[in-house]
N, C-alpha and C positions, 0 to 999 in steps of 0.2 A: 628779653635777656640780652638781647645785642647792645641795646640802648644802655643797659646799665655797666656794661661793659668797656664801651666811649665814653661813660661818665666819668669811670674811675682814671682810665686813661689820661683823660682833662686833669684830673683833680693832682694825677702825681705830677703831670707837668707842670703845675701852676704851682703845687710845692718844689720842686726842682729849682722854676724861677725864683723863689721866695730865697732862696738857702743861699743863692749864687748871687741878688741882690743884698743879702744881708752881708755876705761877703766884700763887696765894694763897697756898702756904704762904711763897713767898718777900716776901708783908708783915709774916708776922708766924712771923719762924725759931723753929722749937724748940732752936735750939743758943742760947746764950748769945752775944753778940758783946761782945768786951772794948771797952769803952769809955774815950777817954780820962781820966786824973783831972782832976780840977779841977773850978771850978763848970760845971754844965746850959746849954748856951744854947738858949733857947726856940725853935725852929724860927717864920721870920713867914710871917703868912696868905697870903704871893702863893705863896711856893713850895711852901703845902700843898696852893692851888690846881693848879699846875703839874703834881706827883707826880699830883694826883688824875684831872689830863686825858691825862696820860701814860696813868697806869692804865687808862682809860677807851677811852683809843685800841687801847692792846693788847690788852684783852679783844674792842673792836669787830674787831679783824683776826683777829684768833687765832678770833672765831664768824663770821668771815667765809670765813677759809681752812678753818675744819671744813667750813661750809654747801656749799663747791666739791668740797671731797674728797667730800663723802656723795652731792654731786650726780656729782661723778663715777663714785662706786662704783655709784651707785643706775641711770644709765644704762647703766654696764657690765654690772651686774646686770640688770638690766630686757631690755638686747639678749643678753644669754646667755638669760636664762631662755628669751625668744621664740623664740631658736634652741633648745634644749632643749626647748620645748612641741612648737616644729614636727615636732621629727626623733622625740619620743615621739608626737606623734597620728601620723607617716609610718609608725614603728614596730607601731601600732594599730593601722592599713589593713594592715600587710601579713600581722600573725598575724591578722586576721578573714579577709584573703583563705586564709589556710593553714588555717583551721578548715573552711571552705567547701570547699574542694578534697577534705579527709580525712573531712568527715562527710557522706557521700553513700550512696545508695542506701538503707538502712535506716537509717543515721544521721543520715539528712536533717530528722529531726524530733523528734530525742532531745535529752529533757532534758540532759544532759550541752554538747552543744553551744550551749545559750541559757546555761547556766550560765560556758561559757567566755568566752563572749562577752563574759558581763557583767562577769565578771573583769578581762577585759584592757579593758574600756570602764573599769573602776574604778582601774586603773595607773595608779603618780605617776613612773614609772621606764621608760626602755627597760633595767635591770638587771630589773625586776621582769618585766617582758614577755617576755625573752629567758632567764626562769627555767622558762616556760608551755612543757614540750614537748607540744604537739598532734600530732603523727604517733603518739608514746607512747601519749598517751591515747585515741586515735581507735583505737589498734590494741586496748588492754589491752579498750576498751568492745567492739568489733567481739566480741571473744573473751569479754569478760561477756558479751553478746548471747545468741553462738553458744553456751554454755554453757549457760545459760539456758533457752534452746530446747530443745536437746539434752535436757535436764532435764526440761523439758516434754515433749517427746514420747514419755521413755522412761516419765514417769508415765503419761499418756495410752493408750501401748501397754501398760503394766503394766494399766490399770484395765479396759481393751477386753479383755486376754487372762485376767482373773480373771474379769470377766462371764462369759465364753465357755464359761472351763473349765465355771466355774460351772450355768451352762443344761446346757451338755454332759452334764453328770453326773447331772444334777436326774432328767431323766426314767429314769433307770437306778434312780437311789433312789427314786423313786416307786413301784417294783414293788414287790413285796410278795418279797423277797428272804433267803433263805435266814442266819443269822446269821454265816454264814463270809467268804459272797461281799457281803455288805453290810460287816462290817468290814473287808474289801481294799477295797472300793469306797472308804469316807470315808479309810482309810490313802494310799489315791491321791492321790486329791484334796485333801486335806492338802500330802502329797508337791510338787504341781504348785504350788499354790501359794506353798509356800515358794520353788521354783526363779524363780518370777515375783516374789516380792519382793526375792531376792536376786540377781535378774539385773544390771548394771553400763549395757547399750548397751540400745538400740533392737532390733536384730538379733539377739542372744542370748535378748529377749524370745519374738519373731518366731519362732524356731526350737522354740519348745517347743510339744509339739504331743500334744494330751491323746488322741489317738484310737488310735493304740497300745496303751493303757491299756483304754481301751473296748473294743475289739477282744478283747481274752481278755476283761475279764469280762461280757461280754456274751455272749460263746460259753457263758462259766460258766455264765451263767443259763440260756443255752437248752439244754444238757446237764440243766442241774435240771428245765427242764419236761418237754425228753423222760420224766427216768426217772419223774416223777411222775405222767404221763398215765396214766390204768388200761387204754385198749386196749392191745395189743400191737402194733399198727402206728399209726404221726401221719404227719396231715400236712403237708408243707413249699409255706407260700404264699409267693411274690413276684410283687406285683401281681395282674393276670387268671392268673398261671400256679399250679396247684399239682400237686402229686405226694404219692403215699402212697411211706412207706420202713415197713424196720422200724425198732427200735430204734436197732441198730449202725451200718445204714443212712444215718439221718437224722443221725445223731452225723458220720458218715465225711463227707458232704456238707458241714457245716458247718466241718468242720476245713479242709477245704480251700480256704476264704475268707479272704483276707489283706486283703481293703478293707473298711476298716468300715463307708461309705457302703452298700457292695453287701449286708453282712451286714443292716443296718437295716431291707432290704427285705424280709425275710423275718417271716412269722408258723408260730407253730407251734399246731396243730389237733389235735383226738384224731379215729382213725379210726373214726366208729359207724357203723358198718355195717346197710345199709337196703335191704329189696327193691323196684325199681321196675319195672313192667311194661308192655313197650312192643309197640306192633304197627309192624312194617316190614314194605317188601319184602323178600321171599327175598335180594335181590343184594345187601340193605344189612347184611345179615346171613349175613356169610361163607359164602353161599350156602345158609342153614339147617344146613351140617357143623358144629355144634357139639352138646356131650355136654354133661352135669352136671357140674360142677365147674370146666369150661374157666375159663383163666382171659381177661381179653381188656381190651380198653382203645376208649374211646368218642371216637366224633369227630364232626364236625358239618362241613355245608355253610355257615357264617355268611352267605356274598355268592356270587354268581358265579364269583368266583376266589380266593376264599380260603376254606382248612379250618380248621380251630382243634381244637386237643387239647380233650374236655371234661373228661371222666374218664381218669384215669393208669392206674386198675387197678380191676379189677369179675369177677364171678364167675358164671359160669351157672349160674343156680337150676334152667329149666325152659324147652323152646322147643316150641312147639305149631302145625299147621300150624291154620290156618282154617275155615270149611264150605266156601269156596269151592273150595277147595284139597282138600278132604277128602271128592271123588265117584268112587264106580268106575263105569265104564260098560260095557256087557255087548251085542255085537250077533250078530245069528244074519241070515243071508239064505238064500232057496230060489229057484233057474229050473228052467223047464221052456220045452224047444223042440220043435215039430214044422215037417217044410217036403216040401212034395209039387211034382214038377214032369212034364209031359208035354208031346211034341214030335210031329208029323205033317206030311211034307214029300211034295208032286205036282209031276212035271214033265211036260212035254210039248215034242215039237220037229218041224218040219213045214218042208222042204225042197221046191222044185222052180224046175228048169232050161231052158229052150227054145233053140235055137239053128240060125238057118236064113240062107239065101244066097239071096235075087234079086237076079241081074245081077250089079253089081260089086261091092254091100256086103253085108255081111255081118251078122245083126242077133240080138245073142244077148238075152235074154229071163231074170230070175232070180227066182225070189220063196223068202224065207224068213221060219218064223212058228217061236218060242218063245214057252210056256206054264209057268211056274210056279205051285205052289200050297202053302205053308207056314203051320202050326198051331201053339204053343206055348203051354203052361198050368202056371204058378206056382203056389204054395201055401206060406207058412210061417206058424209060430205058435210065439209065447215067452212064457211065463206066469214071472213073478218075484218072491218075495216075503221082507221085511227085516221083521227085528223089533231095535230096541234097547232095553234094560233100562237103568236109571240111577238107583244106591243112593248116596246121601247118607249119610255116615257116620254126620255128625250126627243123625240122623236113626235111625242103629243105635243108637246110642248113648241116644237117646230109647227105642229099644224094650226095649236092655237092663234102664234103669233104671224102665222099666212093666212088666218082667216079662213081653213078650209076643215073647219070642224067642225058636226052641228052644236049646237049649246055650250058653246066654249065657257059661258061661264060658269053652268053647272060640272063641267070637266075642273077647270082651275078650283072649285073650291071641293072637286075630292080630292086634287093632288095636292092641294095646298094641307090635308088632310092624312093623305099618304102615309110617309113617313111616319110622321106620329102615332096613326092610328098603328100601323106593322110594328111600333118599337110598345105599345100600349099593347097589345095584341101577346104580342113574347113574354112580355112583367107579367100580365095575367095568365095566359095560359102557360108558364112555365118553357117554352118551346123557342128556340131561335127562329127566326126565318131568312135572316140576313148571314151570310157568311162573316166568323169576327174578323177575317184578312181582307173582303171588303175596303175599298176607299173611301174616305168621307172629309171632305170638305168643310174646316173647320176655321171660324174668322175668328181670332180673341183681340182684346183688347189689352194692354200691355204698357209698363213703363218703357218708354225710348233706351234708357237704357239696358232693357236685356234685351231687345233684339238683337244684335248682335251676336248672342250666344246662343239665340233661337235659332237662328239661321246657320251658326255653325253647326250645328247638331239638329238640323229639319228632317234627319233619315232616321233619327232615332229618338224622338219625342215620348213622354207621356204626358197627357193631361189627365190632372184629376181630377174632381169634386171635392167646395171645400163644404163640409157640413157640420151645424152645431154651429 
């Protein structure tokens, strides 16, 4: 509107010019004008005066009617433009208010919005103002934003889940690992992380999950150290807990783990085999009914109410009763009685009656006398006499090996008999003979690694019997 407004402006001026050059050229015409023949007459000086004040008049009116027209155009102009300034700064309030409204929440402080601002503060048009779609741009930004981000966070979770695998796998390839199961290992991990570079989203990242992978070859590897180990049985640690297997054994266990957290718990041990020799009670030791070679499994009183497994599997070397335990005792008693008795009994009885009548009464008269006399004479005598004998085994055993025994060798092969035949003796006839708090001396065979817990808890052992 402004523009067309300078337009017109132009156009009266250049008619203005037009009116005021037609006026001068009409002093001096470029056309020839035919003039009469005959002689010139000299125009006189009043009427050159005359023409010149005429002239003079018209050009005074003719810049006098311009000066009205430009003042009129210039006010016309002037009250358009102010309407036009007003209605483009009203136009300018109202897209700043439509900026404000569209750039909110996260867009409340984004460049973009200072930059619109300033745009439409910079407007010489409500044409130019109402070319500015801000909803457009409020939305396209919202969505660069969010794209943005997006972007961000799937770098972010790319970088976090490459770390990860990363660590993950480290300690795997730290072992000193076989050339087979060390080339699938880095072929994994390769693997994983091309899947993490070529992920798209956030959640695609998310999803890939390197412990699947670790899970076999980490079985791989603990297959490799079973078959490597040189004993013929290992053992399987998790945590305080472990267990002896055999070979196949320890293999079958492991196959059977589908959590790799749960598999990571585990260590694998060689079983070296070691004899510890412990003294218990008879009752802590399956009663002393164990032979050479039993095999059997150790346990402990740790507290008051709780037992705890120490050892999985152990082997009876040797079980020995005590000296306490190892006395025969031998008694003999003799009586003798005598008893003498004699008896002598006297009696005696003495009666008499009288009974006589003077006059009217009548007066009887009685007297009676008993006499006892009784003797009695006792005698006993008991003579009794104990003897008890009481041989110490140990103590034979000392005589054997000083040679002051006769037939030591028919001796050594009842004691070597001893025990067994006293603990065969009870099974059968149902009967203790042995006290269960008795000592007994017991040698097991053992992996090296649970003595240590043997020995921590040697005051409160059970050995069992393993049977079946």
């Amino acid at each position: 509107m402004a523009e067309d407004i300078e337009e017109k402006i132009r156009r009266l001026r250049e008619l203005g010019k037009v009116s005021v050059e037609e006026r001068g050229e009409s002093k001096t015409p470029s056309v020839p004008v035919a003039r009469p023949s005959g002689p010139t007459r000299k125009p006189s000086r009043l009427g050159r005066l005359r023409e010149r004040e005429r002239r003079r008049r018209i050009i005074i009116g003719a810049s006098i009617l311009a000066i009205i027209i430009i003042a009129v155009v210039v006010g016309v102009y002037i009250t358009y433009q102010n309407r036009a300034a007003k209605q483009l700064e009203e136009a300018k309030l109202a897209k700043i208010a439509e900026v404000n409204k569209y750039f909110t929440g996260e867009l409340q402080n984004d460049t973009l919005k200072t930059q619109l601002i300033n745009q439409i503060s910079r407007a010489q048009s409500v044409e130019e103002l109402e070319k500015i779609d801000v909803k457009t741009l409020a939305e396209q930004r919202k969505a660069q934003l969010e794209e943005e981000k997006r972007q961000k966070e799937l770098q972010d979770a790319k970088t976090v889940k490459l770390s990860e695998i990363e660590q993950s796998f480290e300690l795997l390839l730290s072992q000193p690992l076989p050339a087979d199961i060390k080339s699938e290992a880095i072929q994994s991990l390769n693997q994983l992380k091309e899947r993490v570079n070529s992920a798209e989203t956030k959640d695609e990242v998310l999803l890939i999950d390197p412990n699947p992978y670790l899970l076999d070859l980490w079985r791989k590897y603990y297959y490799y150290l079973i078959d490597a180990t040189p004993t013929q049985k290992v053992i399987l640690k998790k945590g305080v807990e472990k267990s002896i297997y055999t070979k196949p054994e320890a293999k079958y266990v492991l196959s059977k783990i589908t959590d790799f957290a749960e598999l990571m718990q585990y260590t694998i041990e060689k079983a070296e085999m070691v004899q510890v020799a412990l003294v218990l009670p008879r009752e802590n030791v399956n009663g002393a009914f164990l032979s050479s070679g039993d095999k059997v499994k150790i346990f402990a009183q740790v507290n008051a109410t709780s037992i705890q497994k120490i050892a999985d599997e152990g082997y009876i070397t040797t079980v020995l009763l005590l000296k306490d335990s190892g006395e025969i005792s031998v008694s003999e008693s003799q009586t003798e009685s005598n008893n003498i008795e004699s008896s002598t009994e006297t009696s005696y009885s003495d009666q008499y009656s009288e009974s006589y009548a003077p006059g009217d009464q009548s007066i009887t008269y009685e007297q009676s006398k008993d006499e006892s006399h009784s003797t009695t004479q006792s005698s006993s005598q008991t003579i009794t006499a104990s003897y008890t004998y009481n041989v110490a085994l140990s103590e034979i055993l000392k005589a054997i090996a000083a040679n002051k025994i006769a037939a030591p060798d028919e001796v050594k092969e009842q004691l070597s008999r001893y025990m067994w035949k006293v603990f065969g003796l009870e099974q059968d006839t149902g009967l203790m003979a042995t006290d269960p708090t008795a000592k007994v001396l017991v040698i097991v065979e053992v992996p090296a690694e649970f003595v240590e817990d043997i020995l921590k808890y040697r005051n409160a052992l059970y050995i069992t019997k393993i049977v079946g």
